[in-house]
N, C-alpha and C positions, 0 to 999 in steps of 0.2 A: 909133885905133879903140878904143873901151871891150871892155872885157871881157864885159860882157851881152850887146853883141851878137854879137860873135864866140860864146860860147854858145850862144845863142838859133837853133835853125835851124826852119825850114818846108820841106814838102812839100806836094805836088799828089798826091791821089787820082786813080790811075789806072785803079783796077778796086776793086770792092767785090764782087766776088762771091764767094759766102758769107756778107756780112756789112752787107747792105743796108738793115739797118736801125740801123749804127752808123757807115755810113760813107757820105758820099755823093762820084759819080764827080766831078771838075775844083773840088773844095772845100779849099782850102789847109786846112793842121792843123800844129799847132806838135808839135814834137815834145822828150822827155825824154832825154835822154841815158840811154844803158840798155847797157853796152859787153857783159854778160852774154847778153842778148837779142838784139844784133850777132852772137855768135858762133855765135846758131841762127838763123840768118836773116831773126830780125826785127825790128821798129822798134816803139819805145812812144809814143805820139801820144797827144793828148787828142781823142776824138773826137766826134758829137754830143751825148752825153750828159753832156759837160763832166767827162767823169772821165777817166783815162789806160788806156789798154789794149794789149796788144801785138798786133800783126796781121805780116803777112807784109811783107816787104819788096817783095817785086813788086809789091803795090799801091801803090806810091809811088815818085816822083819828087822830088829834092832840088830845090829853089826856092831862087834870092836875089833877096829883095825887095830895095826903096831903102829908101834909110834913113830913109824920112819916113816910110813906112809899118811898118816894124819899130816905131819911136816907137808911133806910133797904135797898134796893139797893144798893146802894153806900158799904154798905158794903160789899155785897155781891160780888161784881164784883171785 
């Protein structure tokens, strides 16, 4: 397994409330490693606005996609 993607992880939005116009509910989001932001309880994601912001960690869910679709991303971005 390469090292990108072992990096590379995504979640599922599970709740946007409060922030419903940066996030939307069952919308996978890549996320930044942020180990500072882990210790107050939240997660850094890029989210609609194609920038990265920190939100609360209950509104998300850890996802492992296949590995055909981690690809397709990767290109994507």
């Amino acid at each position: 397994m390469n090292n990108r993607r072992e990096q590379t992880q995504y979640v599922v939005c599970v709740s946007n409330l409060g922030y419903r116009a940066s996030l939307v509910v069952r919308r996978i989001y890549r996320v930044i490693p942020d180990t500072g932001a882990v210790k107050h309880g939240l997660i850094r994601v890029i989210d609609e606005s194609g920038e990265d912001y920190l939100y609360p960690k209950r509104h998300f869910v850890a996802v492992e996609l296949p590995r055909t679709v981690t690809r397709r991303f990767a290109r994507a971005s």
